[in-house]
Backbone as a printed PyTorch tensor [residue, N CA C, xyz], in Angstrom:
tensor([[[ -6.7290,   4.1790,  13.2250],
         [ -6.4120,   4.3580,  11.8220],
         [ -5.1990,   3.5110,  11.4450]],

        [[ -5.5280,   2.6770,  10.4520],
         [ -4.3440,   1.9350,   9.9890],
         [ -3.1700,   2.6090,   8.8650]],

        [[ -2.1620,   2.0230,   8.3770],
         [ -1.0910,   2.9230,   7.9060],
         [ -1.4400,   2.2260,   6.0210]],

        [[ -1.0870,   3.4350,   5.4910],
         [ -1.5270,   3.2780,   3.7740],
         [ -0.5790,   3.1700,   3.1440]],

        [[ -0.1840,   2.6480,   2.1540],
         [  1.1380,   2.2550,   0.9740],
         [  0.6510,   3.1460,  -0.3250]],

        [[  1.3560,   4.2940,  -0.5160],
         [  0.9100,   5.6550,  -1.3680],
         [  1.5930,   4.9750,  -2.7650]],

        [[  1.4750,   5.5130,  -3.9870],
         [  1.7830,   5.6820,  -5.1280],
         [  3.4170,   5.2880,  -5.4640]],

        [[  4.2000,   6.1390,  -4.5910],
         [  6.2270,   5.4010,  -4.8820],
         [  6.0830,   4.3510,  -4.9280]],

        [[  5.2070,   2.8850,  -3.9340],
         [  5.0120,   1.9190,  -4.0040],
         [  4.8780,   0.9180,  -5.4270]],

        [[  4.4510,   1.5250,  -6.0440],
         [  3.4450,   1.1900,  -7.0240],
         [  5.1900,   0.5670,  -8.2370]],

        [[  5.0470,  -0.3880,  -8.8270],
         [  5.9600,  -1.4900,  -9.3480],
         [  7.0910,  -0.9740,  -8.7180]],

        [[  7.5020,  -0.9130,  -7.7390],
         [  8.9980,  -0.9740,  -7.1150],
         [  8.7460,  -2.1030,  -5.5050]],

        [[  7.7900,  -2.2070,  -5.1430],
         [  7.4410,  -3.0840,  -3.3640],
         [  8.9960,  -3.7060,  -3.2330]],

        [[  9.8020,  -3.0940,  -2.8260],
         [ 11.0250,  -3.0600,  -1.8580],
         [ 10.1570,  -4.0120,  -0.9860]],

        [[  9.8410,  -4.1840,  -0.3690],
         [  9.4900,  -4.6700,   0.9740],
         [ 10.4520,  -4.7840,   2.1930]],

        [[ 10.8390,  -4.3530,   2.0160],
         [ 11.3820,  -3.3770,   3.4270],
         [ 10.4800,  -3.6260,   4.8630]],

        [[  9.6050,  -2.5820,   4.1960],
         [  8.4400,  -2.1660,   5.9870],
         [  7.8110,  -4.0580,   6.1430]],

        [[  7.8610,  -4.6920,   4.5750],
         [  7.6130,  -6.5590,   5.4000],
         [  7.9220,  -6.6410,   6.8140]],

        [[  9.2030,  -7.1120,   6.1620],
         [ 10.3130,  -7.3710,   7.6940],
         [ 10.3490,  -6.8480,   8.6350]],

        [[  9.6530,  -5.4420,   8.8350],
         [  9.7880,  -5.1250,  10.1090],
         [  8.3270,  -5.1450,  10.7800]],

        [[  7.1550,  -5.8980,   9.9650],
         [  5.5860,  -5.5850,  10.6450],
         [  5.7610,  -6.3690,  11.7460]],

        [[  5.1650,  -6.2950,  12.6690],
         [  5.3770,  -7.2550,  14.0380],
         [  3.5440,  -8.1570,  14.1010]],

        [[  3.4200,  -7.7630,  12.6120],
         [  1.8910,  -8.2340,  12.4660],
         [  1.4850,  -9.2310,  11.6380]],

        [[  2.8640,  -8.9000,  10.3010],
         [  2.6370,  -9.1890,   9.4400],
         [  1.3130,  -8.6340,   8.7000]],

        [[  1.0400,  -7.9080,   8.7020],
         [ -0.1700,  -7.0380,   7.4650],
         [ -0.0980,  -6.9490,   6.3460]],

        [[  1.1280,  -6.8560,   6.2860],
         [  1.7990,  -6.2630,   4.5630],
         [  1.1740,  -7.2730,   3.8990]],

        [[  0.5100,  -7.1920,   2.3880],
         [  0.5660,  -8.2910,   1.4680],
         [  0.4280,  -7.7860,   0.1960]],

        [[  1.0160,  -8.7220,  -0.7010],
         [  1.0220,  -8.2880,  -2.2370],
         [  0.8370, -10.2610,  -2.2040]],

        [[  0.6510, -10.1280,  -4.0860],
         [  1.1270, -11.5350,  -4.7820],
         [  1.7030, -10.9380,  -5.9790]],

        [[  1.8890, -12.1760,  -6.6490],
         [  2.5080, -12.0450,  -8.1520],
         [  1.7920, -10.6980,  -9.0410]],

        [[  0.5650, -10.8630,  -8.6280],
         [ -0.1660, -10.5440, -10.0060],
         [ -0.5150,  -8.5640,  -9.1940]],

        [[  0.4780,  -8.1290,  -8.1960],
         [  0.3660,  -7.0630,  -7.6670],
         [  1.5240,  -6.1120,  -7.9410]],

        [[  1.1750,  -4.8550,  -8.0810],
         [  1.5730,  -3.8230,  -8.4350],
         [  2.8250,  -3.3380,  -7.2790]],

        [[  2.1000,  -3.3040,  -6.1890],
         [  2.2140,  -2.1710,  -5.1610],
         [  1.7620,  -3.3820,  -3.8350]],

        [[  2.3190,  -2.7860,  -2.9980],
         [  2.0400,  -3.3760,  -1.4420],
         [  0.8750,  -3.3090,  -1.1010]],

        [[ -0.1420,  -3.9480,   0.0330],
         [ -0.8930,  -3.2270,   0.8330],
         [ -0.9800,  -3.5850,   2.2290]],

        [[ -1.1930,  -2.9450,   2.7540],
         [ -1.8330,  -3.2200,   4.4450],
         [ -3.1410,  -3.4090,   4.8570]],

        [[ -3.2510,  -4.6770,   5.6020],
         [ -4.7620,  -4.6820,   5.6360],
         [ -4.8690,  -4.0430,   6.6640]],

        [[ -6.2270,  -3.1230,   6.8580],
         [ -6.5240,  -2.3060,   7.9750],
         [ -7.1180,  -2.3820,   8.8240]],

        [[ -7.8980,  -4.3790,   8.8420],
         [ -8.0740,  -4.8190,  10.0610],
         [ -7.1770,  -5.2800,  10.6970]],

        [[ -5.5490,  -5.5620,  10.3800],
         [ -4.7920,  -5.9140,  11.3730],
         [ -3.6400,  -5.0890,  11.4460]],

        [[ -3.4680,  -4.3070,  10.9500],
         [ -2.6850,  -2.8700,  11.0760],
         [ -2.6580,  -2.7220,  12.9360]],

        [[ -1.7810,  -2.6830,  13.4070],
         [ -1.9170,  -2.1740,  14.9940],
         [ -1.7170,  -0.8030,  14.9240]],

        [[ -1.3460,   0.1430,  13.8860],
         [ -1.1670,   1.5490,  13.9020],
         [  0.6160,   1.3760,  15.1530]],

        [[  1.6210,   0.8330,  14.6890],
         [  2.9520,   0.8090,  15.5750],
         [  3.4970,   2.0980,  14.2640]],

        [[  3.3510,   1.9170,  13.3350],
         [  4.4630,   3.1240,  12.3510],
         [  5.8760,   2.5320,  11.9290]],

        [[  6.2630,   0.7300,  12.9100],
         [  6.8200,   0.5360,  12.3120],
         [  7.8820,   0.3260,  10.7420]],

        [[  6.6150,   0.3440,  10.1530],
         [  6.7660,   0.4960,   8.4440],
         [  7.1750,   1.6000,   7.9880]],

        [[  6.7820,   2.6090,   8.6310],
         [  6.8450,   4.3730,   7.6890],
         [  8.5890,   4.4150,   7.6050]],

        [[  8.6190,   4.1660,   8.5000],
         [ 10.6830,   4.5650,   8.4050],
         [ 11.2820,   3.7470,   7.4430]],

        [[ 10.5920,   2.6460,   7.1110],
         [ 11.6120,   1.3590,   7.0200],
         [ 11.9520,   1.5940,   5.3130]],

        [[ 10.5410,   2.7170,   4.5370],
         [ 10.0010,   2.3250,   3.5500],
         [ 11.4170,   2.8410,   2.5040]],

        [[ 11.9180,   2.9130,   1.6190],
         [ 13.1870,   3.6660,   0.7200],
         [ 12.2910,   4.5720,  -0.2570]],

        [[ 11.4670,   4.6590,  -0.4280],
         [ 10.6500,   5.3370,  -1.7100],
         [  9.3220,   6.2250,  -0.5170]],

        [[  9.6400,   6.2340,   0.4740],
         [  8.5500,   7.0760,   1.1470],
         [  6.8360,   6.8630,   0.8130]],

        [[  6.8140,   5.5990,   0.7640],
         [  5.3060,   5.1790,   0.3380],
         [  4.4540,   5.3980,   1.7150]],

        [[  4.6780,   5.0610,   2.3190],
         [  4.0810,   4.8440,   4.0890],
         [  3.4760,   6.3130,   4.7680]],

        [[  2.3030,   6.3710,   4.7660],
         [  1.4830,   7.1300,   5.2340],
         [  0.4140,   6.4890,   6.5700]],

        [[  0.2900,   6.9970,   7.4680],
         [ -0.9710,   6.6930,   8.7440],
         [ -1.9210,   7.5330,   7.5020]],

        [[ -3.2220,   6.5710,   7.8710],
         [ -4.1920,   7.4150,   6.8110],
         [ -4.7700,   8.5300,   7.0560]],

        [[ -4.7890,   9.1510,   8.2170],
         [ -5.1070,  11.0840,   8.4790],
         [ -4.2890,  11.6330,   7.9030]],

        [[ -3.0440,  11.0640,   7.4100],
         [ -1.7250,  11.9060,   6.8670],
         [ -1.3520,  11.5190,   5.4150]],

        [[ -2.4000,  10.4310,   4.9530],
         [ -2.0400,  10.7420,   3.4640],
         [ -1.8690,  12.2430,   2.6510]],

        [[ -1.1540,  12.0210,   1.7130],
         [ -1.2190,  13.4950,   1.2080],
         [ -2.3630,  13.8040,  -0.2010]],

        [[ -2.8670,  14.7160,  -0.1700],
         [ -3.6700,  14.9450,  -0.9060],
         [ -3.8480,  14.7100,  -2.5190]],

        [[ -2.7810,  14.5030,  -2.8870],
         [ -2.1420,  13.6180,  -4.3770],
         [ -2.0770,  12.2710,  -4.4010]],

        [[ -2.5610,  11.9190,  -3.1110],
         [ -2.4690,  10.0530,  -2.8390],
         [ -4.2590,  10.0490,  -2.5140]],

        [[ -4.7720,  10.6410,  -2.4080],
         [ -6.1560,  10.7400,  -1.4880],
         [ -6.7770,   9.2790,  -1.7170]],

        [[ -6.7010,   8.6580,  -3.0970],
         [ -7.2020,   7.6870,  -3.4570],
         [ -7.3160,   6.3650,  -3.0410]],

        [[ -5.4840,   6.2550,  -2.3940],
         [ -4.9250,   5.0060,  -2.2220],
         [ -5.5110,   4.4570,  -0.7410]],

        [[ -6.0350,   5.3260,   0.1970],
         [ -6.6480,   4.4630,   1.4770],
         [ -7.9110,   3.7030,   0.9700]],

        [[ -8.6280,   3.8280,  -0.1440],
         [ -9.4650,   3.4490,  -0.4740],
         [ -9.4500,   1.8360,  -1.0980]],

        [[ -8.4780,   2.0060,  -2.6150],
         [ -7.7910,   1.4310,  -3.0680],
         [ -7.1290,  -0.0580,  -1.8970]],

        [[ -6.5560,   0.5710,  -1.2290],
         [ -6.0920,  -0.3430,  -0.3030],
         [ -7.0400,  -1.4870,   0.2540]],

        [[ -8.2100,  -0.6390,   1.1880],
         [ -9.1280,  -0.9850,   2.0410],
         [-10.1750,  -2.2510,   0.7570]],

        [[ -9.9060,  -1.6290,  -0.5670],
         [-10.5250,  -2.6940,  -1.3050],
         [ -9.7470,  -3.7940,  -1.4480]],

        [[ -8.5930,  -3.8310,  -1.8120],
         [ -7.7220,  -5.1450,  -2.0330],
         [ -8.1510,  -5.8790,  -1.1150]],

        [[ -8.6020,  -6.0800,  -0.2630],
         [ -8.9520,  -7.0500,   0.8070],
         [-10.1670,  -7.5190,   1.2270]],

        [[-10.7030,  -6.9740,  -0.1040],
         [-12.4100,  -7.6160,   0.1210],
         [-12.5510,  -7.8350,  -2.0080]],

        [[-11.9190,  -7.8380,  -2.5290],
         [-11.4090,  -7.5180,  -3.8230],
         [-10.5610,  -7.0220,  -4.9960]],

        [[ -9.6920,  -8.4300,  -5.0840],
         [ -8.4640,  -7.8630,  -5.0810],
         [ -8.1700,  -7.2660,  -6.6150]],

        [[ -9.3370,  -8.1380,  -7.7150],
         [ -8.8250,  -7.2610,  -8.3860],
         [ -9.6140,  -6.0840,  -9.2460]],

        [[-10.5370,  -5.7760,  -8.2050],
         [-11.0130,  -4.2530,  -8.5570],
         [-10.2430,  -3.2570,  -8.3730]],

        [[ -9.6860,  -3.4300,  -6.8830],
         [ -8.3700,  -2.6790,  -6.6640],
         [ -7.3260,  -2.7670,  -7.5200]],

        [[ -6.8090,  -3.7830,  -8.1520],
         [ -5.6760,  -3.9650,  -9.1630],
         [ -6.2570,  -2.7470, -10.5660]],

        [[ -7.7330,  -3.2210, -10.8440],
         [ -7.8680,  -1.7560, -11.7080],
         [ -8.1650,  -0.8640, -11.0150]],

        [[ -8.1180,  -0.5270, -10.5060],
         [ -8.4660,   0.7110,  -9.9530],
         [ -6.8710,   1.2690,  -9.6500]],

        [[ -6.2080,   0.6110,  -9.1810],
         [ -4.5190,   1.0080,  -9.6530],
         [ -4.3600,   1.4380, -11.2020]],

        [[ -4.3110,   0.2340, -11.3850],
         [ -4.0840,   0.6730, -13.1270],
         [ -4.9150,   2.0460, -13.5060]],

        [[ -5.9300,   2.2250, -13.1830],
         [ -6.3740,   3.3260, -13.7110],
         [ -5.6320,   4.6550, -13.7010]],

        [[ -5.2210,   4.7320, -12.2800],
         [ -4.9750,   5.3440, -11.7040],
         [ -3.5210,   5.8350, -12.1830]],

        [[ -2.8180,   4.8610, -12.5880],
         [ -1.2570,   4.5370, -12.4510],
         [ -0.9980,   3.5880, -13.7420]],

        [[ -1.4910,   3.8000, -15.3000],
         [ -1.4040,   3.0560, -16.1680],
         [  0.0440,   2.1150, -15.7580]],

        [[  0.3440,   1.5100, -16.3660],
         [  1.2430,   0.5340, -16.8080],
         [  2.5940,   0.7940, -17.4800]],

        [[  3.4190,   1.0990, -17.6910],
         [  4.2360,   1.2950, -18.2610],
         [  4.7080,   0.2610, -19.2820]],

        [[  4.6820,   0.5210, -21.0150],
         [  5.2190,  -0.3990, -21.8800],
         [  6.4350,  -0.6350, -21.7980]],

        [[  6.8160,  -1.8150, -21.8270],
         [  7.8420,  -2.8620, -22.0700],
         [  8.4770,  -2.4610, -23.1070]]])
């Protein structure tokens, strides 16, 4: 099981748990909300969970049930990135400027 980037994530990506992947997994771009991990190269180390300041970092058996969405969400960014981008937004409107 690879590790999930929950909802605190979402317009704040500190990237923090970056710097410490020994995998490099982590990825966002410009046009991204929130972090993700891809979960084919996730080694499951947990490195990230500590590192995170907003407690985004979940192993995905341990998401919490108010996040249930985001292993999903995730697992799409990486075969489509921006279905997942709405599917955030849906999820997590936008906040006006």
């Amino acid at each position: 099981m690879a590790y999930v980037i929950t909802e605190p994530c979402v317009d704040v990506m500190d990237k923090s748990c970056v710097n410490v992947c020994p995998v490099d997994c982590i990825y966002s771009d410009e046009n991204d909300r929130s972090l993700f991990i891809n979960p084919d190269e996730c080694i499951d180390c947990g490195a990230c969970e500590p590192e995170c300041p907003v407690s985004a970092i979940f192993a995905e058996e341990e998401v919490p049930d108010k996040s249930k969405a985001f292993p999903g969400i995730n697992k799409l960014y990486f075969t489509d990135k921006a279905a997942a981008r709405a599917q955030l937004d849906k999820l997590i409107p936008k906040k006006a400027k």
